[in-house]
C-alpha positions in Angstrom: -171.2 6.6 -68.2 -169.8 10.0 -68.5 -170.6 12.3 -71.9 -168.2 14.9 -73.2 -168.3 17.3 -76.0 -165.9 20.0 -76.8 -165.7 22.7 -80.2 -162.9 23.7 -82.2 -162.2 25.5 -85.9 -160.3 24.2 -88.4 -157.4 26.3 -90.4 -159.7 27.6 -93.0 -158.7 25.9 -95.9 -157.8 22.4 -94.3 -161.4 20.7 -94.1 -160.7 18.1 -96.8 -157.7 17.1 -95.5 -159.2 17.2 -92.0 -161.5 14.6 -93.6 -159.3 12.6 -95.7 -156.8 12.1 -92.4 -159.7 10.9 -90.1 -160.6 8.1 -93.0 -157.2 6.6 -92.7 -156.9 6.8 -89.2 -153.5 5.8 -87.9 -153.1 2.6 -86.7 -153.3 2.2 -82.5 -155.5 5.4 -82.1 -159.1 3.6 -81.9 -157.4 1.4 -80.0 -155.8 4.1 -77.3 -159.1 5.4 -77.3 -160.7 2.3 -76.4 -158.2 1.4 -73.7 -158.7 5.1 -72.3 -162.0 4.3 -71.6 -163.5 6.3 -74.5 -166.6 4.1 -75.5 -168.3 6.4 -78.1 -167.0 9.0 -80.1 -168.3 10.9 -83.0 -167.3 14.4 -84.8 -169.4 16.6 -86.8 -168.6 19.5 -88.9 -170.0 22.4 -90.6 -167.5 24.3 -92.8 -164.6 25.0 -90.4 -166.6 24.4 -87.1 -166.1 20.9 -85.4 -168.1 19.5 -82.5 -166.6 16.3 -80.5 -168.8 14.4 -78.5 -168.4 11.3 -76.9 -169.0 9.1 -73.6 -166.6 7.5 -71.5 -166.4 4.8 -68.3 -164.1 7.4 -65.9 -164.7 10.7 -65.3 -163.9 13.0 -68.8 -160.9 14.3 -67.6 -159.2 11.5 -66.5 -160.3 10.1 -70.1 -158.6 12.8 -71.8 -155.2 12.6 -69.3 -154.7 9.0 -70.0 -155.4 9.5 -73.8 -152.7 12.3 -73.6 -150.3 9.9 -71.7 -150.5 7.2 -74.9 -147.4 7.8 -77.3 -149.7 7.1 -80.5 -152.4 9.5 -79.8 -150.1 11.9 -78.8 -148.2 11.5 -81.8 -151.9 11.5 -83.7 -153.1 14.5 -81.4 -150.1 16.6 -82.3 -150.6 15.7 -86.0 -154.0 16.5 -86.2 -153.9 20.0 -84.3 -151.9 21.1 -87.2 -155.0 21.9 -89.0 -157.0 23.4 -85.8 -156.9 26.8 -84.7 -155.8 26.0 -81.0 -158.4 24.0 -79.0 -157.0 24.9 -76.0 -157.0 27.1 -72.8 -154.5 28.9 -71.1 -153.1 25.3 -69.6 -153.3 23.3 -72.4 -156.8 21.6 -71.3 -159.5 20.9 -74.5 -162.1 23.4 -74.4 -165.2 21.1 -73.2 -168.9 22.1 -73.3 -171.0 22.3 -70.6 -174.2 19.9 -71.2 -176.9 22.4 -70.7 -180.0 19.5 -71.6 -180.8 16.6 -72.4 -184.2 15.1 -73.6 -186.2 13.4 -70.8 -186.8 9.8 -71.2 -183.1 8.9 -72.6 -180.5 7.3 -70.8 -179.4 9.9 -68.2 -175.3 10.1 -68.2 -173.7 12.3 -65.8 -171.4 14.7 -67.5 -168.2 16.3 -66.2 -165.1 17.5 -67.4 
């Protein structure tokens, strides 16, 4: 199992409807995430600041290429960055975070990216 986590800030201004788009989900996107291998996923946010994190079967970046590769979570992907301030780099790549510890005794997941 591999763990991910990556940062981005919202368009000041959009949080609520950063919110109210992630209750009604578009249909096919839990399910492209699913079939990407994603098999946990949770985001948390603290006024414009939100933190992905996650776990996945395959290595994170081959994750995130066959999510990107899926024509509804593109479609969702691209809808969605319209309230970010861009989350990429240079190449178009999600912004990841490097694990820097994790508390002894827990499941130990590799992490890459």
């Amino acid at each position: 199992m591999n763990r991910f986590c990556y940062l981005f800030d919202l368009i000041p201004g959009s949080e609520q409807r950063y919110a109210d788009e992630h209750a009604t989900l578009w249909d096919g996107v839990a399910a492209a995430m699913h079939d990407a291998g994603v098999t946990e996923y949770t985001l948390f946010r603290r006024g414009t600041l939100v933190i992905a994190t996650g776990s996945c079967n395959g290595p994170v970046s081959e994750t995130f290429a066959r999510l990107e590769r899926d024509p509804v979570n593109a479609a969702w992907s691209a809808h969605i960055r319209s309230l970010m301030i861009d989350p990429t780099d240079d190449d178009g790549r999600l912004l990841f975070a490097a694990e820097v510890w994790q508390l002894p005794g827990t499941t130990q997941a590799s992490t890459s990216s």
